[in-house]
N, CA, C and O atoms as CSV, one atom per row, in Angstrom:
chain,resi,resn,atom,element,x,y,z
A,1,UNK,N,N,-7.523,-8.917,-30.309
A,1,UNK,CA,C,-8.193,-8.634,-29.039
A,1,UNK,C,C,-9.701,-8.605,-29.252
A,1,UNK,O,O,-10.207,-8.285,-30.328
A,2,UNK,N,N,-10.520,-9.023,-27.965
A,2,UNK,CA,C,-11.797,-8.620,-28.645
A,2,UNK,C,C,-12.397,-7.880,-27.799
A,2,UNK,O,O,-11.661,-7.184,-27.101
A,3,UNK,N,N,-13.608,-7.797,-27.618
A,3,UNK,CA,C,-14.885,-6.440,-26.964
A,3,UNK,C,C,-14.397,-6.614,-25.539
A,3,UNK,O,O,-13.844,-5.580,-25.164
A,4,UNK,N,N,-14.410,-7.573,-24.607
A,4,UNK,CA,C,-13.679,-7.842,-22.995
A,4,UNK,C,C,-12.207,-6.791,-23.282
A,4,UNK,O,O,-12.263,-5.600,-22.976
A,5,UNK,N,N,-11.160,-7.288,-23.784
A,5,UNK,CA,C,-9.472,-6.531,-23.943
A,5,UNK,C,C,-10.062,-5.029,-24.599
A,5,UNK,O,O,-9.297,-4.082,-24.415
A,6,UNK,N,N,-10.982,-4.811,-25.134
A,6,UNK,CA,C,-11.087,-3.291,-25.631
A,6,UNK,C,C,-11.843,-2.795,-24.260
A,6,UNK,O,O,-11.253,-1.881,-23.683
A,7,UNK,N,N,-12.875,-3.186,-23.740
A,7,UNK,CA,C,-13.369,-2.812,-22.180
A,7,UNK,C,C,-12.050,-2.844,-21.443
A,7,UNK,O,O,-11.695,-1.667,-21.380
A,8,UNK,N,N,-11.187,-3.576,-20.878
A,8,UNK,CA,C,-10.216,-3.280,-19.929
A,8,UNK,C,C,-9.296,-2.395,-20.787
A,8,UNK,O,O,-8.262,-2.318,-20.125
A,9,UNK,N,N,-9.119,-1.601,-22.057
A,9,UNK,CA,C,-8.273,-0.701,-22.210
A,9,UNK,C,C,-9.128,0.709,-21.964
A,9,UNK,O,O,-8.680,1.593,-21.234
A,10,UNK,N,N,-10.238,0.808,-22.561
A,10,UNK,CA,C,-11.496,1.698,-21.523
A,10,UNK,C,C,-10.993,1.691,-20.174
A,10,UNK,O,O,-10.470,2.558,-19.474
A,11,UNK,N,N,-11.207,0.824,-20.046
A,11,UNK,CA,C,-10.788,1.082,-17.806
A,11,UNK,C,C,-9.360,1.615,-17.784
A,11,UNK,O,O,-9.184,2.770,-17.397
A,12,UNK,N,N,-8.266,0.825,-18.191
A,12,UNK,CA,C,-7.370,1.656,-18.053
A,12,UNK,C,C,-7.289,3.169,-18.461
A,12,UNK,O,O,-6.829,4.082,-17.776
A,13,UNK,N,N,-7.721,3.230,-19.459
A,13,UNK,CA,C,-7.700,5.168,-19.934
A,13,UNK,C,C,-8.397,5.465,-19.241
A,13,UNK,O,O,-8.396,6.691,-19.352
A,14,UNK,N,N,-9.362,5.100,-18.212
A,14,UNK,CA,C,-10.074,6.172,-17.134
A,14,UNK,C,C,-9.375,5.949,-16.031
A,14,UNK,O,O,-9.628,6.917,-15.314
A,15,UNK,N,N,-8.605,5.207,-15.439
A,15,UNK,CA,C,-7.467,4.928,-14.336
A,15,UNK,C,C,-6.745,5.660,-14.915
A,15,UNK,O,O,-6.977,6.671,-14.252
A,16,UNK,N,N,-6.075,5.950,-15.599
A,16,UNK,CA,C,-4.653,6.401,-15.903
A,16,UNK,C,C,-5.058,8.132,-16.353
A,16,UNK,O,O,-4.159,8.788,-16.879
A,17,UNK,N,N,-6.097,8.631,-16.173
A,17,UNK,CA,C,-5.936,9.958,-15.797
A,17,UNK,C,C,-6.264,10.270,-15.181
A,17,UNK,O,O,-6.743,11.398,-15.299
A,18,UNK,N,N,-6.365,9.225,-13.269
A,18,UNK,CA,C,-6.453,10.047,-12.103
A,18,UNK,C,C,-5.358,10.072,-11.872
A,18,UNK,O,O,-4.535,9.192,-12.121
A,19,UNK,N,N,-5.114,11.517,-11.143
A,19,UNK,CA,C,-3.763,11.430,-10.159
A,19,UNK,C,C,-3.785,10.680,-8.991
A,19,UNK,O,O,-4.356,10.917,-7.926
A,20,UNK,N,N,-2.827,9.391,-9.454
A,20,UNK,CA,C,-2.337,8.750,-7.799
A,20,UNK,C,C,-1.341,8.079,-7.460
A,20,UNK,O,O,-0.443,8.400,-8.238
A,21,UNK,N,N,-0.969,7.319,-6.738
A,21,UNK,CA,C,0.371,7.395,-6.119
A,21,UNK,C,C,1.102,6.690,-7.284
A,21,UNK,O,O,0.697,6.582,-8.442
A,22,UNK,N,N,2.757,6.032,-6.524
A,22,UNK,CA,C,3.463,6.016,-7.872
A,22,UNK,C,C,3.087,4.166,-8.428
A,22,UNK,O,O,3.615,3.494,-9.314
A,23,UNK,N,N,2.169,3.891,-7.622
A,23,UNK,CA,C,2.152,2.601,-8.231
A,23,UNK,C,C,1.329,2.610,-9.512
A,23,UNK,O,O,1.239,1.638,-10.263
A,24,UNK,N,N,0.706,3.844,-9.712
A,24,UNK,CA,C,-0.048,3.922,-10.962
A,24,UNK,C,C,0.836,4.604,-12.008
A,24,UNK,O,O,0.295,4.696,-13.110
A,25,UNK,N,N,2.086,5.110,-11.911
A,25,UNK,CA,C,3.165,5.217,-12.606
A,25,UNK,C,C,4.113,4.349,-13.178
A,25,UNK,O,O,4.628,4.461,-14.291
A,26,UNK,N,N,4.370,3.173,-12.040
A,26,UNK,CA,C,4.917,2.219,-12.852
A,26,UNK,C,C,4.261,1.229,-13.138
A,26,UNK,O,O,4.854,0.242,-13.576
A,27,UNK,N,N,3.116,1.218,-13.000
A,27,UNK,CA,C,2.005,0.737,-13.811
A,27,UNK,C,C,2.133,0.958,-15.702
A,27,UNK,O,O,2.520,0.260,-16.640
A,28,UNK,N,N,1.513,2.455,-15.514
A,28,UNK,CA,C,1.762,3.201,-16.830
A,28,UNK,C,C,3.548,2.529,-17.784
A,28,UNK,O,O,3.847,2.136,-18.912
A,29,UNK,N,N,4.336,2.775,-16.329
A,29,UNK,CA,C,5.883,2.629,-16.857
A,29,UNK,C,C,5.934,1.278,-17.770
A,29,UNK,O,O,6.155,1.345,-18.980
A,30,UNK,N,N,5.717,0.087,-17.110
A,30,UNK,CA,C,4.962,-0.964,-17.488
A,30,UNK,C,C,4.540,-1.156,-18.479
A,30,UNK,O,O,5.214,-1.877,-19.215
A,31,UNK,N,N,3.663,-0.796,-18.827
A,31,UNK,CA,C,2.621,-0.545,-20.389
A,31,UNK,C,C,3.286,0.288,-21.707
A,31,UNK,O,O,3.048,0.207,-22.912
A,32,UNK,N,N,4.072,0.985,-21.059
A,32,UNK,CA,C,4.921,1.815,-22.320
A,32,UNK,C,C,6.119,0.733,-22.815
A,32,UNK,O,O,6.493,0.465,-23.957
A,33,UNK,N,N,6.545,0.249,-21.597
A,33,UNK,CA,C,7.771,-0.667,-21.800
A,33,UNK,C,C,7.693,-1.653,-22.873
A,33,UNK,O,O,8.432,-1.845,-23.838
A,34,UNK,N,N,6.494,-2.304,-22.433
A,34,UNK,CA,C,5.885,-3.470,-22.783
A,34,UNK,C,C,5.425,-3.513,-23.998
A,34,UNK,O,O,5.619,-4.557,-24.621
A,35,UNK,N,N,4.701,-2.406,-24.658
A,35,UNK,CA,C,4.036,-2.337,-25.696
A,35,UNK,C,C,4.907,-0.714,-26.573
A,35,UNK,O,O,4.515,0.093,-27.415
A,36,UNK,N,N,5.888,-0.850,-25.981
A,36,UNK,CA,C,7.010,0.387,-26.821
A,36,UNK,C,C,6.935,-0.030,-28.351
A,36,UNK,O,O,6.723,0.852,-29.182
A,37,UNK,N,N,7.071,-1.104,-28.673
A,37,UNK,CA,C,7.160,-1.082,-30.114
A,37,UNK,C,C,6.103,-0.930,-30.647
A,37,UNK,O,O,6.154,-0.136,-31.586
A,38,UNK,N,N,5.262,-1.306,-30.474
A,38,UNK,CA,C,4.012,-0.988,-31.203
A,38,UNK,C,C,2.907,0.553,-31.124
A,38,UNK,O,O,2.306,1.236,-31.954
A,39,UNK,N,N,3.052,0.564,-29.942
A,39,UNK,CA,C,3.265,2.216,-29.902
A,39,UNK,C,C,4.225,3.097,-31.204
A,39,UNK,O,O,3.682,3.866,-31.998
A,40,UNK,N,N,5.461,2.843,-31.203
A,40,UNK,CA,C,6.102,3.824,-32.181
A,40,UNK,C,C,5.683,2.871,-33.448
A,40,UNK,O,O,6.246,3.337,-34.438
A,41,UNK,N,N,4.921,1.731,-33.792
A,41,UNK,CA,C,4.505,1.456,-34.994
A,41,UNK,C,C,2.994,1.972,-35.451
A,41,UNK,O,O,2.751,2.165,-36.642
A,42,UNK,N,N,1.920,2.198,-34.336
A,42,UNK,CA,C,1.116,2.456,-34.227
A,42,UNK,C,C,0.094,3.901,-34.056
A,42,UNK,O,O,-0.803,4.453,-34.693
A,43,UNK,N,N,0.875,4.110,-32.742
A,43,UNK,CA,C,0.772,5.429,-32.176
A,43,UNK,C,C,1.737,6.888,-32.461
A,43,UNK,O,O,1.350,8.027,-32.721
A,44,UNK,N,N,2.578,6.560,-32.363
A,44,UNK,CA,C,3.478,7.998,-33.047
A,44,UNK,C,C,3.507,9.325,-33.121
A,44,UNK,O,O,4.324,10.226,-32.931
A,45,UNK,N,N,2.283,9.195,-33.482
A,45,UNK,CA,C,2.037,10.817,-34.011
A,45,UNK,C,C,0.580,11.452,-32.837
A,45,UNK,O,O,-0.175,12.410,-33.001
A,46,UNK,N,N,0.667,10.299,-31.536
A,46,UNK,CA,C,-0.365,10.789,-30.810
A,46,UNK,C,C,0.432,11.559,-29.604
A,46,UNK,O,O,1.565,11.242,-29.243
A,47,UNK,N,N,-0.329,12.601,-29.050
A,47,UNK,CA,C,0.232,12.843,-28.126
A,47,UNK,C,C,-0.412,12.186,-27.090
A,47,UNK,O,O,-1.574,11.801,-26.966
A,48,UNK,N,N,1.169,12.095,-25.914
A,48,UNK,CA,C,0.305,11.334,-24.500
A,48,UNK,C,C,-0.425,12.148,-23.706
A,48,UNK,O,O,-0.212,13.360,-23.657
A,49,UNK,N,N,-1.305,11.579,-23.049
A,49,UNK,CA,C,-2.014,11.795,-21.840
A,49,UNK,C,C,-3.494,11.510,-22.055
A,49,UNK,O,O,-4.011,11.289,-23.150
A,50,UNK,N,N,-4.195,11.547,-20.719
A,50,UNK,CA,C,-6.008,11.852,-20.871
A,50,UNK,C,C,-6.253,10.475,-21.813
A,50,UNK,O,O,-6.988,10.503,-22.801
A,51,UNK,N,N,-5.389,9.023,-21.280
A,51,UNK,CA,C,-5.942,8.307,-22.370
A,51,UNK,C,C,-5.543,8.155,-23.668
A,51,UNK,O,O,-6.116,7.225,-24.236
A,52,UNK,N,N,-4.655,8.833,-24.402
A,52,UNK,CA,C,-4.847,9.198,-25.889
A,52,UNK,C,C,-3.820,7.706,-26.695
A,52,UNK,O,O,-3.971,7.313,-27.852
A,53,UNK,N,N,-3.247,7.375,-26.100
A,53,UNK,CA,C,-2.465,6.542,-26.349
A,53,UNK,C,C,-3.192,5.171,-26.205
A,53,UNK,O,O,-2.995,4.217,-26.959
A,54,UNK,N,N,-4.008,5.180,-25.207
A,54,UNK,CA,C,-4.349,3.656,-24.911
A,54,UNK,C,C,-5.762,3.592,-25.933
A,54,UNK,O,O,-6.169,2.560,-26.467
A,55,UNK,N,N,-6.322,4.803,-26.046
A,55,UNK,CA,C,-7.313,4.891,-27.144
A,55,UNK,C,C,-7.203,4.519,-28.852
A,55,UNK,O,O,-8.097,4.048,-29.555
A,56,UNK,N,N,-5.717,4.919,-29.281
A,56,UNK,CA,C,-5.142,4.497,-30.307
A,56,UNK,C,C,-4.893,2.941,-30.342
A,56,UNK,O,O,-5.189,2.213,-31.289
A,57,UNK,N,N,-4.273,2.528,-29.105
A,57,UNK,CA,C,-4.315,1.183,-29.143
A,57,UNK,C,C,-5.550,0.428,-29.289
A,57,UNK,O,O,-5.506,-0.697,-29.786
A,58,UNK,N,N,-6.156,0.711,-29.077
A,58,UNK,CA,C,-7.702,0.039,-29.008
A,58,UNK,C,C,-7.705,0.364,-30.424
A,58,UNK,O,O,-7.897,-0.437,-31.338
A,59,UNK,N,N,-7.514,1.396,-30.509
A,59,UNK,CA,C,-8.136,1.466,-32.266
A,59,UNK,C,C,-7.169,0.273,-33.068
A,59,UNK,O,O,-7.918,-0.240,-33.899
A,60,UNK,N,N,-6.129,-0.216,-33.128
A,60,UNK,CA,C,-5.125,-1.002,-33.532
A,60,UNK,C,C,-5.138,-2.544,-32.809
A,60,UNK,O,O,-4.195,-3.329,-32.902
A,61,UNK,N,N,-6.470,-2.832,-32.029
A,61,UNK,CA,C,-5.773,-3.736,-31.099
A,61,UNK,C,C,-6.074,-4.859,-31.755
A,61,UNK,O,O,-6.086,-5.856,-31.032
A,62,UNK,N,N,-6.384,-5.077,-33.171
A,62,UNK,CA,C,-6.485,-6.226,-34.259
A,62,UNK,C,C,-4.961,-6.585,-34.293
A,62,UNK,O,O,-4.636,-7.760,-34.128
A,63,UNK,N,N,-4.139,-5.748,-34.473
A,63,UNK,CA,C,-2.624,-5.383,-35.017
A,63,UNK,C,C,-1.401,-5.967,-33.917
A,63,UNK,O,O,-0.456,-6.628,-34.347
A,64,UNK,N,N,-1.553,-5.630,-32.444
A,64,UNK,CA,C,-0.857,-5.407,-31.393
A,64,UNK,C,C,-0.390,-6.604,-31.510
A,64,UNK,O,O,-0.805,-7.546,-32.186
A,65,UNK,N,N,0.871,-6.485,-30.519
A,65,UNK,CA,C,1.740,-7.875,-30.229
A,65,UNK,C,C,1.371,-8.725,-29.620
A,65,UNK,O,O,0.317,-8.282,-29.164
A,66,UNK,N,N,1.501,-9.805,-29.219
A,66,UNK,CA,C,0.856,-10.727,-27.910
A,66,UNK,C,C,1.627,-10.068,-26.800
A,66,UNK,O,O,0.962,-10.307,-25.792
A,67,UNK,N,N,2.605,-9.414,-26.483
A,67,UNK,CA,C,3.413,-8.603,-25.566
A,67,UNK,C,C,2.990,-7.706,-24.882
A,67,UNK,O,O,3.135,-7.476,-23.681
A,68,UNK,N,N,2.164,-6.904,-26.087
A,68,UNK,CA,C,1.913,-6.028,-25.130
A,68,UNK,C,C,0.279,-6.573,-24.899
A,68,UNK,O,O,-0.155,-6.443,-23.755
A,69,UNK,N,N,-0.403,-7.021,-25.673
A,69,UNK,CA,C,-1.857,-7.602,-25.404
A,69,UNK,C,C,-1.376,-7.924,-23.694
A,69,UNK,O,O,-1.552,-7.053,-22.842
A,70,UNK,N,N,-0.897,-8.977,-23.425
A,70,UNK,CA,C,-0.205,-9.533,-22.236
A,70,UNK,C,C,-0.803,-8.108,-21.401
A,70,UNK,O,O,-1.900,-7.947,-20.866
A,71,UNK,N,N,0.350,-7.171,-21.515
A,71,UNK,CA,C,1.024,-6.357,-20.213
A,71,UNK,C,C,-0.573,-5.523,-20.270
A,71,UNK,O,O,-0.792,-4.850,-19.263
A,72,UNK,N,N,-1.563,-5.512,-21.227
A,72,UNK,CA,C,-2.815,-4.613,-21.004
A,72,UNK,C,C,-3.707,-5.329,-20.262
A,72,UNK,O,O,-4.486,-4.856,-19.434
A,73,UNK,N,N,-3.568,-6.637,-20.609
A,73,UNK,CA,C,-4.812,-8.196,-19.607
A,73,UNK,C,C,-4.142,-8.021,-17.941
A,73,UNK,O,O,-4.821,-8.128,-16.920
A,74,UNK,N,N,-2.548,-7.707,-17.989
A,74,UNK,CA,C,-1.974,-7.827,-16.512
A,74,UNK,C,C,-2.350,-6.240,-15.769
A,74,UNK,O,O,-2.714,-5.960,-14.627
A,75,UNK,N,N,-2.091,-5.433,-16.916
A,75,UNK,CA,C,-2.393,-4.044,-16.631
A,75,UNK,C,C,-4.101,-4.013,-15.638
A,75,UNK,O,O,-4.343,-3.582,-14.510
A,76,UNK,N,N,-5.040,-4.696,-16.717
A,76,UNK,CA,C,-6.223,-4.452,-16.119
A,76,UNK,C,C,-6.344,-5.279,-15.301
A,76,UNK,O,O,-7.255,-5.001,-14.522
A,77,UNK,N,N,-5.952,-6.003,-15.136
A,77,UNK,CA,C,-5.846,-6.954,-13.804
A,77,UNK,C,C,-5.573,-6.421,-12.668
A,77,UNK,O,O,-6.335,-6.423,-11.702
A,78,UNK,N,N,-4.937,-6.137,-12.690
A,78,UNK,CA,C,-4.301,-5.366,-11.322
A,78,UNK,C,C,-5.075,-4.157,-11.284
A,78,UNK,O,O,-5.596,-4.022,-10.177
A,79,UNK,N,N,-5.286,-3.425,-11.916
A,79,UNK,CA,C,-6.578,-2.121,-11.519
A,79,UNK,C,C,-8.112,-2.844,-10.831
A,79,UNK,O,O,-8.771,-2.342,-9.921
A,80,UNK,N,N,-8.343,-3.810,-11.376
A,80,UNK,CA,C,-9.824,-4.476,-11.044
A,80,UNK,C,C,-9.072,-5.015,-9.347
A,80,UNK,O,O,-9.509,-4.436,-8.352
A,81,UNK,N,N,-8.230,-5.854,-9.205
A,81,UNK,CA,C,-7.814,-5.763,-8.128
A,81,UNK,C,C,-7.755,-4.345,-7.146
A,81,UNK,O,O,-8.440,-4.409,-6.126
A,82,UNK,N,N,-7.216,-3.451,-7.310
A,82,UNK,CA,C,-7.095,-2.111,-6.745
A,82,UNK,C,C,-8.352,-1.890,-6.414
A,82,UNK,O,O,-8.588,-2.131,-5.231
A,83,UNK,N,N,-9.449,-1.428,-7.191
A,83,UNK,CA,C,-10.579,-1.396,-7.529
A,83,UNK,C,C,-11.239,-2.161,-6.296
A,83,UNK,O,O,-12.000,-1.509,-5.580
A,84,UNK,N,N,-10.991,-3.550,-5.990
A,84,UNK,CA,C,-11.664,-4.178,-5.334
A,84,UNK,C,C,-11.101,-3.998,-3.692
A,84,UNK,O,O,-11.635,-4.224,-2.606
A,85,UNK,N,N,-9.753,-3.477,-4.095
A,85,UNK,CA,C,-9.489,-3.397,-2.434
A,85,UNK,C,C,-9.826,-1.815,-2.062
A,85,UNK,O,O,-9.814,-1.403,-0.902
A,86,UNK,N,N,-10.064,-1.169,-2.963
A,86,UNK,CA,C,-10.654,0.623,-2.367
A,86,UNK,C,C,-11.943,0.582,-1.703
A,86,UNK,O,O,-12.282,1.027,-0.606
A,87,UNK,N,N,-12.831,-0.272,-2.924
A,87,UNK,CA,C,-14.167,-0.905,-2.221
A,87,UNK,C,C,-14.475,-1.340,-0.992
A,87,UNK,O,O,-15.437,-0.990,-0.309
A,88,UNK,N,N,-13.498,-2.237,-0.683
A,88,UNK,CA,C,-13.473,-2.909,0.917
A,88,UNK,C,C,-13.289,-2.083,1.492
A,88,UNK,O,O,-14.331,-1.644,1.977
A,89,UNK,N,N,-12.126,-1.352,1.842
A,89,UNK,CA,C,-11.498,-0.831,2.743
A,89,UNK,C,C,-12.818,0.447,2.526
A,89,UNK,O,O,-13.262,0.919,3.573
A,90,UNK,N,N,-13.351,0.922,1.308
A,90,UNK,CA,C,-14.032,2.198,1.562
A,90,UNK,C,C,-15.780,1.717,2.185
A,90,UNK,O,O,-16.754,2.415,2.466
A,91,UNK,N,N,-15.554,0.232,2.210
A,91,UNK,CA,C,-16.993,-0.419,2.548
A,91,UNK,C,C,-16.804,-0.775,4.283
A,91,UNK,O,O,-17.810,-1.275,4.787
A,92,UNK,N,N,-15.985,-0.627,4.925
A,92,UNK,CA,C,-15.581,-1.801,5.717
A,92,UNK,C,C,-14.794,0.006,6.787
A,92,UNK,O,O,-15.239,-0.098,7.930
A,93,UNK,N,N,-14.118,1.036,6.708
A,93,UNK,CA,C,-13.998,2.166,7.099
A,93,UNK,C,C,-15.154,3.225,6.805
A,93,UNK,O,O,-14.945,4.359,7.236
A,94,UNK,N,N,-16.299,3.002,6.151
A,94,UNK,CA,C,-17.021,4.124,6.117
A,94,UNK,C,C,-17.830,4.748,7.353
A,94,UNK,O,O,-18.597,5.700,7.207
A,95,UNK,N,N,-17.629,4.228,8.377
A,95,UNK,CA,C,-18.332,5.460,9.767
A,95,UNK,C,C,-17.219,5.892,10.185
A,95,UNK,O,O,-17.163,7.003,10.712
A,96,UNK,N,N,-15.721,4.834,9.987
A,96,UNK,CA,C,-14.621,5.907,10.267
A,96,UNK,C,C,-14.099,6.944,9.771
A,96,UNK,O,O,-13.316,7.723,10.315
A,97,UNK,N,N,-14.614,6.977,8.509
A,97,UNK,CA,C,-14.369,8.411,7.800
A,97,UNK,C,C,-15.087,9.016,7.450
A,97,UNK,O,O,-14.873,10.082,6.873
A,98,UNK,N,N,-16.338,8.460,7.719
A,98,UNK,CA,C,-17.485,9.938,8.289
A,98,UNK,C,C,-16.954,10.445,9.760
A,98,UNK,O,O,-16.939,11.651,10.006
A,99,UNK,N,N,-16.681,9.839,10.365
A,99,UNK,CA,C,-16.477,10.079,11.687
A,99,UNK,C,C,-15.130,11.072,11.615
A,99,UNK,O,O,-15.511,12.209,11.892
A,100,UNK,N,N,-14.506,11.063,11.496
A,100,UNK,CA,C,-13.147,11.350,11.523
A,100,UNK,C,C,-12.212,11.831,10.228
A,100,UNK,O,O,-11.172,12.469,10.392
A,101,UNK,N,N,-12.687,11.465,9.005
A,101,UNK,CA,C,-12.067,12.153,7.864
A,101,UNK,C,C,-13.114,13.017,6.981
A,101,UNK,O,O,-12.730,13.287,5.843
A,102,UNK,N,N,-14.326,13.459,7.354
A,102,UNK,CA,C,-15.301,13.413,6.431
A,102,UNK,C,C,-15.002,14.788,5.619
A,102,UNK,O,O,-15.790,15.211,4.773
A,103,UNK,N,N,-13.927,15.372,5.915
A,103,UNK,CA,C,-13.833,17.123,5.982
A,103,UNK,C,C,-12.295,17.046,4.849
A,103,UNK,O,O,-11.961,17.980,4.121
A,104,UNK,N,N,-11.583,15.771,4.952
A,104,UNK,CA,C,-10.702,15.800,4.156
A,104,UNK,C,C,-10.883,15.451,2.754
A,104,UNK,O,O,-11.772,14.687,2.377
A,105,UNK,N,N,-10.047,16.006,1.989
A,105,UNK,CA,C,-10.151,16.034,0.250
A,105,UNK,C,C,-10.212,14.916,-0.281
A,105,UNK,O,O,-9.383,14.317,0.404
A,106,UNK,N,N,-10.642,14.087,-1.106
A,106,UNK,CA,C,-10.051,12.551,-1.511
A,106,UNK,C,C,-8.943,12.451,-2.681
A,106,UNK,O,O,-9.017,13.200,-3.654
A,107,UNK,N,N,-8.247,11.807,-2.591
A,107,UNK,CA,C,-6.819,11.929,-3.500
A,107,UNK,C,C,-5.731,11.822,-2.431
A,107,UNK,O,O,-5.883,12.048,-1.231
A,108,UNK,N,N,-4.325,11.346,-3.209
A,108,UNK,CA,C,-3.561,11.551,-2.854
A,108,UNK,C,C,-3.397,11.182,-1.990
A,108,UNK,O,O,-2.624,12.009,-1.506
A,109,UNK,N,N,-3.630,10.033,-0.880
A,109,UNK,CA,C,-3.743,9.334,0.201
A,109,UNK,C,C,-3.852,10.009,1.503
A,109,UNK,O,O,-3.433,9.810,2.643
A,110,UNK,N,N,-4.661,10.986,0.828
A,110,UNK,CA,C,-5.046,12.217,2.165
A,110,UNK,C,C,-6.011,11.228,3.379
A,110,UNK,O,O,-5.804,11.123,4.588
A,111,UNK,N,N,-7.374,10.428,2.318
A,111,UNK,CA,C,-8.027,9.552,3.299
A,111,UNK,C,C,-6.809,8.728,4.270
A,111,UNK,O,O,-6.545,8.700,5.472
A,112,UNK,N,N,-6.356,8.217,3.274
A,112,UNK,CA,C,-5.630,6.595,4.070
A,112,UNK,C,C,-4.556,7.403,5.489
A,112,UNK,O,O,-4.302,6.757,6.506
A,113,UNK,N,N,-4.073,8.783,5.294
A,113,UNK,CA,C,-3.372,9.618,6.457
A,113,UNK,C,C,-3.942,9.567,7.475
A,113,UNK,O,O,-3.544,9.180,8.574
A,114,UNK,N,N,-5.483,10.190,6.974
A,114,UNK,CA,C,-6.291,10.414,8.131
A,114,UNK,C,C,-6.363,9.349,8.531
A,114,UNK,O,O,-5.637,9.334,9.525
A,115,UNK,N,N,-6.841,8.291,8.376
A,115,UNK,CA,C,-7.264,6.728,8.982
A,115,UNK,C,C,-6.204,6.930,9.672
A,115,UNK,O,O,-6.425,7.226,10.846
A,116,UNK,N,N,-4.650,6.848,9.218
A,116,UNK,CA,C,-3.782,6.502,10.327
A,116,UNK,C,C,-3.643,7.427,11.414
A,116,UNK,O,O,-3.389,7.021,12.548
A,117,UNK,N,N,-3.801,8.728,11.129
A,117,UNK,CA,C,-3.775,9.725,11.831
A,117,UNK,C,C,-4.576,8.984,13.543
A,117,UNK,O,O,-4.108,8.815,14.669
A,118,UNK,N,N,-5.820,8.749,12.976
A,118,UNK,CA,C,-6.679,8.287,13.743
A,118,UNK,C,C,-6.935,6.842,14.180
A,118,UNK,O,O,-7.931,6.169,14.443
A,119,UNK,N,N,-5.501,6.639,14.141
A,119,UNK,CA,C,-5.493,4.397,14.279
A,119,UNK,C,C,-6.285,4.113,15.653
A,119,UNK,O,O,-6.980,3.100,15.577
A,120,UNK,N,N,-6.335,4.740,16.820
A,120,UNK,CA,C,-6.725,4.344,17.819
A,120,UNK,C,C,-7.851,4.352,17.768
A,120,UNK,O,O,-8.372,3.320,18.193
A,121,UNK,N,N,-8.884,5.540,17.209
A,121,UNK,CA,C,-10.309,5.839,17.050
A,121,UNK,C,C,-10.848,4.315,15.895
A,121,UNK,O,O,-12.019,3.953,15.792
A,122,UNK,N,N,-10.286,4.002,15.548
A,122,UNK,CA,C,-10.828,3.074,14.204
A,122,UNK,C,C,-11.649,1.741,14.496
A,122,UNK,O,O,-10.947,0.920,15.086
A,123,UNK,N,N,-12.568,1.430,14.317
A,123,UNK,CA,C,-13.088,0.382,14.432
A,123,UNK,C,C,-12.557,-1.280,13.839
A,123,UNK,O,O,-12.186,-1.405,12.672
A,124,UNK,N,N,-12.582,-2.324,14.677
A,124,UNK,CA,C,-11.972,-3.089,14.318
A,124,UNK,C,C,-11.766,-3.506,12.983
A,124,UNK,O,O,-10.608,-3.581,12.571
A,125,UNK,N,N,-12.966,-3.862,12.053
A,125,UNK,CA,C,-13.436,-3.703,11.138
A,125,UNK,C,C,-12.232,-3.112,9.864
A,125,UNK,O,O,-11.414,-3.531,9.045
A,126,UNK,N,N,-12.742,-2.037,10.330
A,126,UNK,CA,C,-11.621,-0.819,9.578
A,126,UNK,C,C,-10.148,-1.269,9.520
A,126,UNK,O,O,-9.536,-1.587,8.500
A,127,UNK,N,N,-9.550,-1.237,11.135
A,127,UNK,CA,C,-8.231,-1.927,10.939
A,127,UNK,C,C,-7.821,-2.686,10.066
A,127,UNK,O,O,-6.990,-2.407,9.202
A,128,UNK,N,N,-8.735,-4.364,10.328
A,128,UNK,CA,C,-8.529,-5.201,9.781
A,128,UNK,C,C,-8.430,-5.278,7.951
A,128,UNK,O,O,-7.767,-6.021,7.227
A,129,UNK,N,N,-9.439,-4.120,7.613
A,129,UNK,CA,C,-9.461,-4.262,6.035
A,129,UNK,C,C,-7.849,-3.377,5.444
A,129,UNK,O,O,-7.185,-3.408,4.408
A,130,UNK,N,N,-7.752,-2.617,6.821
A,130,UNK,CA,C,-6.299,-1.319,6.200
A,130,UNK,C,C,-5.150,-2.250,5.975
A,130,UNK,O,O,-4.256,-2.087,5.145
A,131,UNK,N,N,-5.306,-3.456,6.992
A,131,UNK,CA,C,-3.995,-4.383,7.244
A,131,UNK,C,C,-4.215,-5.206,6.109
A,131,UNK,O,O,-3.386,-5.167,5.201
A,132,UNK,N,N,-5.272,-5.992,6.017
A,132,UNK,CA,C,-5.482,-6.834,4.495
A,132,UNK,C,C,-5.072,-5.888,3.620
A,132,UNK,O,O,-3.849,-6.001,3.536
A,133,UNK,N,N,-5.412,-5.120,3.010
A,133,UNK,CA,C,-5.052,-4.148,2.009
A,133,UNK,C,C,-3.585,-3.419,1.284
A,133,UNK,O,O,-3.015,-3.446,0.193
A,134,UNK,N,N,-3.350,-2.621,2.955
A,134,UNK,CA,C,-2.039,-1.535,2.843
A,134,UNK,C,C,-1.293,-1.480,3.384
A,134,UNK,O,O,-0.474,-0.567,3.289
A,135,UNK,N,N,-1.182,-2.875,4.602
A,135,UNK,CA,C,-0.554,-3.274,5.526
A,135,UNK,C,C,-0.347,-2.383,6.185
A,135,UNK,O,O,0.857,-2.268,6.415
A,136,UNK,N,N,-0.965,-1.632,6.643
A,136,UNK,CA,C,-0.880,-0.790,8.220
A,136,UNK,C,C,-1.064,-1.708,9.237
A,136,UNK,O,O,-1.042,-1.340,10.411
């Protein structure tokens, strides 16, 4: 792997210790699956969480399989995607949730409630990026 695949395992260990919904679980699920063997050849004696696992890998990622290399390039793929649709939708809804969510917590799809909460108030704009996005 080189300095790019060690940056997207960086991104993943800072994705993978926010709490959020379960697509970032079988995400994770994904990555354990995928790279299980080399993990128990590699990692072992780390404990999970906060990163600690994907940090070991990086430290090993001379070593890793093309398998799981794979599922970490698809892994970060799909976060930079995510990434790019929070952006929109948080570029493209932002007077609607000043307007209308500005008081709610962020996490946990408390924003994306409120938006729906408030589908009628929403600016076209807004709609349109929730429907590209999260299919509301």
């Amino acid at each position: 792997m080189n300095k790019l695949k060690s940056g997207l395992i960086a991104s993943i260990a800072i994705f993978a210790t926010v709490p959020v919904a379960s697509a970032q679980d079988d995400l994770i699920d994904y990555l354990v699956t995928e790279c299980e063997g080399d993990i128990e050849t590699y990692c072992s004696q780390v404990t999970p969480g906060n990163g600690r696992l994907l940090h070991c890998m990086a430290a090993h990622e001379d070593k890793i399989s093309g398998q799981c290399s794979y599922a970490l390039y698809t892994a970060a793929s799909l976060l930079e995607q995510l990434t790019a649709a929070i952006i929109y939708v948080a570029q493209e809804c932002r007077t609607d949730i000043e307007a209308h969510c500005a008081d709610v917590a962020i996490g946990e799809n408390r924003v994306l409630s409120c938006l729906a909460e408030n589908d009628a108030e929403l600016t076209e704009s807004c709609k349109t990026a929730l429907a590209n996005t999260v299919g509301e």
